[in-house]
C-alpha positions as CSV (number, residue, x, y, z in Angstrom):
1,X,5.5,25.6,11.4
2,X,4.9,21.8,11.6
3,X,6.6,20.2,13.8
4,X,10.0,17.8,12.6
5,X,8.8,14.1,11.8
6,X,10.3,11.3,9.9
7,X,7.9,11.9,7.4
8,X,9.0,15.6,6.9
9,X,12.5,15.5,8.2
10,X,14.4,15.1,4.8
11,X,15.3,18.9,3.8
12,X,15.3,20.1,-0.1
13,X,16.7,23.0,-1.0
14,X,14.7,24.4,-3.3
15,X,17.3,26.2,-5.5
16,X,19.7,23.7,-5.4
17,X,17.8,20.4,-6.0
18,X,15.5,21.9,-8.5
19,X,17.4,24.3,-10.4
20,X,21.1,24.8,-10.1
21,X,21.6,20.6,-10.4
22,X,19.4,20.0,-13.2
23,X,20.5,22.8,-14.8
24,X,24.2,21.7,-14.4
25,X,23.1,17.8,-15.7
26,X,21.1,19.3,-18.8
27,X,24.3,21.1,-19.5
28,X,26.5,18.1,-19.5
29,X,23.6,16.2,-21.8
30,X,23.8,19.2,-23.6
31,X,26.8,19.7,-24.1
32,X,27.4,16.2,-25.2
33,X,25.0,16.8,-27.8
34,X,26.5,19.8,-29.3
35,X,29.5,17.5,-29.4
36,X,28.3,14.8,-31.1
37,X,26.3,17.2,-34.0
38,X,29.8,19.1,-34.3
39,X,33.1,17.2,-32.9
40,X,36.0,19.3,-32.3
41,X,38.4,20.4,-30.0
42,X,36.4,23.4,-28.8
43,X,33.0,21.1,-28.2
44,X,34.9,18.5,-26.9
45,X,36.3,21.3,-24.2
46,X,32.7,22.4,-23.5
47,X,32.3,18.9,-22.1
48,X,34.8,18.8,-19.6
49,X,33.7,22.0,-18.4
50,X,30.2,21.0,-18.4
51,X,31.2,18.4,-16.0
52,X,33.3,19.9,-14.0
53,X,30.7,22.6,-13.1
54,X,28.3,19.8,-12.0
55,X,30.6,17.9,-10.0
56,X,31.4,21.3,-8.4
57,X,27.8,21.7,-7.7
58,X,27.9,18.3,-6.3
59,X,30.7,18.7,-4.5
60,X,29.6,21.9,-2.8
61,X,26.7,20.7,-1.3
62,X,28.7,17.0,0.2
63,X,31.4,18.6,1.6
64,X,29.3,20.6,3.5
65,X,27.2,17.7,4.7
66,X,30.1,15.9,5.9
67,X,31.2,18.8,7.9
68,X,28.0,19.0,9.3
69,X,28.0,15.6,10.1
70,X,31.3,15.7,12.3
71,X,29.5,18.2,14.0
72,X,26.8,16.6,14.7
73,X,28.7,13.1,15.7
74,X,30.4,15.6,18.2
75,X,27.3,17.2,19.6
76,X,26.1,13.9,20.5
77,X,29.2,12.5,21.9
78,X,29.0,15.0,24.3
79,X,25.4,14.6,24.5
80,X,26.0,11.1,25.6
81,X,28.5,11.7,27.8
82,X,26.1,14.5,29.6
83,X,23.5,11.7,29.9
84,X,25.6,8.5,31.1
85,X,29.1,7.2,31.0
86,X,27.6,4.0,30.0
87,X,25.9,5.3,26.9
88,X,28.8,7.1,26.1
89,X,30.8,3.9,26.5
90,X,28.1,2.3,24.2
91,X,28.7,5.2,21.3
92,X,32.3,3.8,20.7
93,X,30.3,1.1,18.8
94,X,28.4,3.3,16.6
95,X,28.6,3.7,12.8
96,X,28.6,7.5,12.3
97,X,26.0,7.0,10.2
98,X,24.0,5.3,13.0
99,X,25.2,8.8,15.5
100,X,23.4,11.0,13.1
101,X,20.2,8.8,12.8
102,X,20.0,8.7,16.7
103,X,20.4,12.5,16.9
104,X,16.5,12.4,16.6
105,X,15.6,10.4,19.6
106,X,14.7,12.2,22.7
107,X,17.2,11.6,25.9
108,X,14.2,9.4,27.6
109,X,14.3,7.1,24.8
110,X,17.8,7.2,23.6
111,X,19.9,5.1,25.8
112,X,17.1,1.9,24.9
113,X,17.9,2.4,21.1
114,X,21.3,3.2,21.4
115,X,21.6,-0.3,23.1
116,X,19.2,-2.3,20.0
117,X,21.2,-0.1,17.6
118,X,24.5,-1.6,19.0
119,X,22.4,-5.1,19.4
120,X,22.4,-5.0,15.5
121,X,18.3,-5.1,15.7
122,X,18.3,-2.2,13.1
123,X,19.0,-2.8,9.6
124,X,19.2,0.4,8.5
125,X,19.4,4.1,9.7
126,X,15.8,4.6,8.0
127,X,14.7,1.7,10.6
128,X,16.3,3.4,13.7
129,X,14.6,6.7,12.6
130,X,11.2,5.0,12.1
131,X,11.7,3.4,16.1
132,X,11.9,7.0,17.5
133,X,8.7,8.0,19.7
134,X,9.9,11.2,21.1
135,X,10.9,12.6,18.1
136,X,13.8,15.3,18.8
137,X,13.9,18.0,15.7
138,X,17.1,19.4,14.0
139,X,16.1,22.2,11.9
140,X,19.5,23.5,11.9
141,X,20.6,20.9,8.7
142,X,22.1,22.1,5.2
């Protein structure tokens, strides 16, 4: 297996980004279609459902994301604590957006971009991901 990278680190899931969501947006578009060639009450009803099996698509795969992502703000909190009170002091500051970028960093490097990240010297979490040397896999992400 090659090993975790930014380059490599965004995960697809095959099935659900290149079949079950297409196929639920087609079937909106589709639906909309059929519609439009042939209004009525029983078209105009395939059209709600149409969208609310996307959005349930949708909303499957976010809600476990953000579960994940409290996880993983927890993980490192205690991760920080184990390292330094200082750093765990400095976490306080954090976006949780900014918690999950820095999961990546190895503990020799991430007390120095904890500190830049609080500093404001990173734009974006793309940026703090990109500053990371040791880079620290997750291969455990939905």
């Amino acid at each position: 297996m090659t090993p975790q990278n930014f380059a490599n680190h965004t995960r697809w899931h095959p099935l659900y980004h290149f079949f079950a969501l297409p196929v639920m947006l087609i079937n909106v578009v589709w639906a909309i279609v059929v519609f439009v060639q042939s209004p009525g009450a029983t078209t105009g009803w395939w059209i709600v459902v149409s969208l609310a099996l996307a959005l349930l698509a949708l909303f499957a795969r976010t809600n476990a994301l953000k579960a994940q992502d409290r996880v993983i703000r927890l993980e490192e909190a205690l991760r920080y604590r184990a390292l330094s009170a200082a750093l765990a002091e400095q976490c306080t500051a954090l976006a949780p957006e900014q918690i999950i970028a820095l999961r990546f960093a190895g503990d020799d490097e991430l007390e120095e971009l904890v500190s830049a990240t609080v500093a404001g010297k990173f734009a974006k979490t793309k940026d703090i991901k990109q500053a990371i040397k040791n880079w620290r896999a997750d291969t455990m992400r939905v």
